[in-house]
C-alpha positions in Angstrom: 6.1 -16.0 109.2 4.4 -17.2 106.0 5.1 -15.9 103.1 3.5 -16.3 99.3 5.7 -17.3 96.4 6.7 -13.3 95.6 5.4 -10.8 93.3 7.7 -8.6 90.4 6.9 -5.1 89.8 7.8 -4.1 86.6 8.0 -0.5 85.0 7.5 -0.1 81.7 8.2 3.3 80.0 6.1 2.9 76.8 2.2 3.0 76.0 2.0 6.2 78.8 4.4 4.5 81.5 2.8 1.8 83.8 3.5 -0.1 86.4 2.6 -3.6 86.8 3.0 -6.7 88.5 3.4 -10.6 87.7 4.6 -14.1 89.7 7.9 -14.8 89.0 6.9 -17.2 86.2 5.5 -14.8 84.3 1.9 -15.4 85.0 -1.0 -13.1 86.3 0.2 -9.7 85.0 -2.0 -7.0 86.3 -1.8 -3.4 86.0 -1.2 -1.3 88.7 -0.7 2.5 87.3 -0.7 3.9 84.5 0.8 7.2 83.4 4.3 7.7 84.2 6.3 9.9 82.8 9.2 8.0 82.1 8.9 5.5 85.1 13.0 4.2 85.5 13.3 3.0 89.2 11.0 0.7 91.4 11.2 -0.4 95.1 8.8 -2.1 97.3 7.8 -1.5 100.9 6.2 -4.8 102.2 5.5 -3.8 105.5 3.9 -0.7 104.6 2.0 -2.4 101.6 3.4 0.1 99.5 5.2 0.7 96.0 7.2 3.5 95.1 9.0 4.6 91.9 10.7 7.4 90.0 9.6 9.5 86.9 12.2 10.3 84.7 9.9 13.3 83.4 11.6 15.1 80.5 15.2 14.5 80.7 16.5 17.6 79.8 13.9 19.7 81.9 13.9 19.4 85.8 11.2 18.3 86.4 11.2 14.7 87.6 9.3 13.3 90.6 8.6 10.3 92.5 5.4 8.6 93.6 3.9 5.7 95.6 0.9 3.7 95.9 -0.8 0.6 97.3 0.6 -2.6 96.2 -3.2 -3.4 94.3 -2.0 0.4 92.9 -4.7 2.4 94.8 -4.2 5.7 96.5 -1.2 6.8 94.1 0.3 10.2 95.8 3.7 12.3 94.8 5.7 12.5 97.5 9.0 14.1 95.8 7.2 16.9 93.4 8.2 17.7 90.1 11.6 19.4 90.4 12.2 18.1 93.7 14.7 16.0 91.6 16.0 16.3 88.0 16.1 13.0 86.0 15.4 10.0 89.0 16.7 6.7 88.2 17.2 3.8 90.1 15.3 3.5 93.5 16.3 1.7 96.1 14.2 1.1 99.9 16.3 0.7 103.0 14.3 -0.4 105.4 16.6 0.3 108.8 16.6 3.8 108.1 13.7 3.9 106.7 15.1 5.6 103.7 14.5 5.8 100.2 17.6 5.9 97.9 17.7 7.1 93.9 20.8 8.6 91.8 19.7 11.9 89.7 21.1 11.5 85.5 21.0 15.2 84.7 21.0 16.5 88.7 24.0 14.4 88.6 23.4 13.7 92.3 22.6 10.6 94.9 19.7 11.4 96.8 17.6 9.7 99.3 14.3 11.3 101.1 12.0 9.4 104.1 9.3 7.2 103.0 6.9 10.0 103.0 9.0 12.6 100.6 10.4 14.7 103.2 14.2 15.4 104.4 15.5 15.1 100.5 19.3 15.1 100.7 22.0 15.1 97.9 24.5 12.6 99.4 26.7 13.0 96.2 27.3 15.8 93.9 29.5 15.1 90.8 28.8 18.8 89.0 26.5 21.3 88.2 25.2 23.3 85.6 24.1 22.8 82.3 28.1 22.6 81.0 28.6 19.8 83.8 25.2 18.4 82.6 26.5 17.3 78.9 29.5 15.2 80.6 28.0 11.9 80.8 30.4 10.7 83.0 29.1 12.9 85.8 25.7 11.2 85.5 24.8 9.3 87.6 22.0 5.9 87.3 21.8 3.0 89.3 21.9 2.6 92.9 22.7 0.0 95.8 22.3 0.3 99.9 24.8 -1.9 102.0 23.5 -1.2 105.0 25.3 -3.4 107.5 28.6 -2.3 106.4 27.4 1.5 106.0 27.5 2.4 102.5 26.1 3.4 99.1 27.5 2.4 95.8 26.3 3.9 92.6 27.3 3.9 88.7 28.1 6.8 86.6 27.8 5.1 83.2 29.6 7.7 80.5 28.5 8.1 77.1 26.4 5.4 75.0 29.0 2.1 74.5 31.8 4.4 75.4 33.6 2.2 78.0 34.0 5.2 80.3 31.3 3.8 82.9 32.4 3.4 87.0 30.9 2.2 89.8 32.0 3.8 93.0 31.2 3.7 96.7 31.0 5.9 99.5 29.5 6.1 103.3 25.8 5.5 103.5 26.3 9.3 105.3 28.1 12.3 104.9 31.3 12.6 106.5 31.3 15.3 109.4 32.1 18.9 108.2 31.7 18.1 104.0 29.7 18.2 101.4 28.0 16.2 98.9 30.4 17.8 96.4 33.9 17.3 98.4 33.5 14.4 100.3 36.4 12.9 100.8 35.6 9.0 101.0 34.3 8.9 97.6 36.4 5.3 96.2 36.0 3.9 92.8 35.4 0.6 92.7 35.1 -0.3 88.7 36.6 1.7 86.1 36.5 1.1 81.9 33.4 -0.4 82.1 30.9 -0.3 78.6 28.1 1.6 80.3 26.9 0.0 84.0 23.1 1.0 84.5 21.1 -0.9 87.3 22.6 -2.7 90.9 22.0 -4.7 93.4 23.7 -5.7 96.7 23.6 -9.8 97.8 24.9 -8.9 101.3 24.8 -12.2 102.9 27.7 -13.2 99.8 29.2 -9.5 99.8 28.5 -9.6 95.9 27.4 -6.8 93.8 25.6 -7.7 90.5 25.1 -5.1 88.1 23.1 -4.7 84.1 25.4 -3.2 81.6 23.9 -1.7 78.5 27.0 -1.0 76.6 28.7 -3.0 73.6 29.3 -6.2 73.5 31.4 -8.3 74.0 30.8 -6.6 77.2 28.3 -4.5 77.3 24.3 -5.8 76.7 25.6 -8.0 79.8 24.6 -9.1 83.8 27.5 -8.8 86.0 29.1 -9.5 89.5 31.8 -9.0 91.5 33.1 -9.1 95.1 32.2 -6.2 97.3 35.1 -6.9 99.3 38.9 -6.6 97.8 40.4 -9.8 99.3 44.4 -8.8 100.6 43.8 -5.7 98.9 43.5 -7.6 95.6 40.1 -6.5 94.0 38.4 -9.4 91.5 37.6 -8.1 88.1 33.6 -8.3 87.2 32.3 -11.6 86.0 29.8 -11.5 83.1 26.9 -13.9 84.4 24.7 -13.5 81.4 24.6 -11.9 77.9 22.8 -11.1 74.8 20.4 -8.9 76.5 18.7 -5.8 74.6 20.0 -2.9 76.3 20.0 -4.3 79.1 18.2 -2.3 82.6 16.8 -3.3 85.5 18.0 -6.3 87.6 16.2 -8.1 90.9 17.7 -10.5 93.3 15.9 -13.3 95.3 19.0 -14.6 97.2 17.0 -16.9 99.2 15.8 -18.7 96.4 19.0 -18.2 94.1 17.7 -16.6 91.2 17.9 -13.2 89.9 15.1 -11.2 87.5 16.2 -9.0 84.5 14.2 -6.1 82.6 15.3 -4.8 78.8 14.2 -2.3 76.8 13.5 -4.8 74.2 10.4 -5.8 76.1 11.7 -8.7 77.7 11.6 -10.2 81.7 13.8 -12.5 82.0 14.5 -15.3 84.9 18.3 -16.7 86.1 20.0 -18.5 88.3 21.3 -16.0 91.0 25.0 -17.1 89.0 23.7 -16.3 85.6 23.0 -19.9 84.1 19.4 -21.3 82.8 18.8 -17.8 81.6 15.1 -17.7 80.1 12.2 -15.2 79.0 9.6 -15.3 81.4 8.3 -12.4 79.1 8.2 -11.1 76.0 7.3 -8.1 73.8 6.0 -5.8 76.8 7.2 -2.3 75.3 10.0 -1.0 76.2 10.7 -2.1 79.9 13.1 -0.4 82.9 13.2 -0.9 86.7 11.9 -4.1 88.3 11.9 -5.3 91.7 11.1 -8.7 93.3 9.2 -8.7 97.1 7.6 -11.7 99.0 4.1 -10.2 99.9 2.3 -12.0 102.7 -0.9 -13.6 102.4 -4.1 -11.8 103.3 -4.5 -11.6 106.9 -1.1 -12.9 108.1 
């Protein structure tokens, strides 16, 4: 099947929130939507010619939603309403299922719905209530789907550079007879770190690279690390690139080995998928957040 060189769709929470998308050099911008309230996570459906992202709304109100629209940004529709979830972040598509997946900041949940909106679910539920609400180390922000091996991994970042952030994992379903609150499989993968935000799973290398917007030396960082603990022995995170400013959203293109980077300075940037020749592609674009990379094929294949 023929494919063109890719597209990157890029949300960007300033100037009303928009979505928009750009070649992987940087080239050919063009705006797709316009306001967002508080656009944080972005996936692509290819096959369905579709783009679909999360609304932060106003954080400490419920009232976020998600919406999708053609991939030119025509017939825009909400298919998770206002309310439906609390503070959306990162989105992620599985495609098997088909399934969307997104963590919940202030619902402090993981939640996934069908492409459409319906069948929400809370998968996890790390607290609730408003008391629950102001421990930042219940909330949780970025999101991967590993589906051959049948599981979700997420980040629950702490406080602002507080070095309290984890990334744990779980199954991609609910063990029989539990809930999302008591679910028993729940294993912490990462612990201590600055304050993880974004993820994505490279499951032909079993790696999982990760943006941290936390201190440095540390934080303000791309990182990886083995899915897999090797003899029991789990590898501690590699830093792949630094320097960022504050650091969010991170795309893979494995098959190309390069990775894509977002920042709420403004920035886009463009790496090898192991960090090095780290470049802006783009620069000064208000203040960006999620970003996802898809290979769109050409008109009429």
């Amino acid at each position: 099947m023929a494919y063109t060189q890719g597209r990157l769709f890029v949300l960007e929470v300033s100037g009303g929130g928009r979505v928009f998308s750009l070649n992987p050099d940087g080239s050919d911008k063009q705006l797709l939507v316009s306001g967002c309230p508080i656009p944080d996570g972005v996936a692509v459906d290819v096959d369905n010619g579709h783009v679909y992202w999360t609304n932060m709304g106003d954080p400490p109100v419920n009232d976020g939603s998600i919406e999708r629209a053609d991939l030119d940004g025509g017939n825009r529709v909400t298919i998770v309403r206002s309310g439906g979830t609390f503070t959306p972040k990162q989105l992620q598509l599985e495609p098997v299922g088909p399934k969307l997946y997104w963590c919940d900041r202030e619902g402090m949940r993981v939640m996934r719905c069908d492409l459409n909106g319906s069948n929400v679910e809370t998968l996890v539920q790390t607290g609730e209530g408003d008391e629950d609400r102001r421990d930042q180390t219940r909330w949780c922000v970025g999101i991967a789907v590993d589906r051959a091996r049948g599981h979700i991994y997420w980040t629950q970042k702490g406080p602002s550079d507080g070095g309290r952030g984890r990334i744990l994992r779980a199954g991609i379903d609910l063990p029989s007879g539990e809930t999302a609150a008591d679910r028993s499989d729940i294993e912490a993968l990462f612990d201590g770190l600055p304050e993880p935000i974004d993820l994505e799973v490279d499951p032909a290398s079993r790696t999982l690279y990760w943006t941290d917007r936390g201190d440095a030396p540390r934080g303000n960082t791309v990182n990886r690390a083995p899915l897999d603990a090797a003899k029991g022995h789990r590898e501690p995170p590699e830093i792949l690139s630094n320097h960022l400013m504050e650091g969010i959203g991170i795309a893979l293109d494995p098959r190309r080995g390069r990775m894509f980077i977002t920042d709420l300075g403004g920035s886009v940037y463009l790496a090898d998928i192991d960090g090095s020749n780290c470049r802006e592609i783009m620069a000064a674009q208000g203040n960006l957040t999620g970003i996802a990379y898809a290979e769109l094929r050409p008109n009429g294949a």
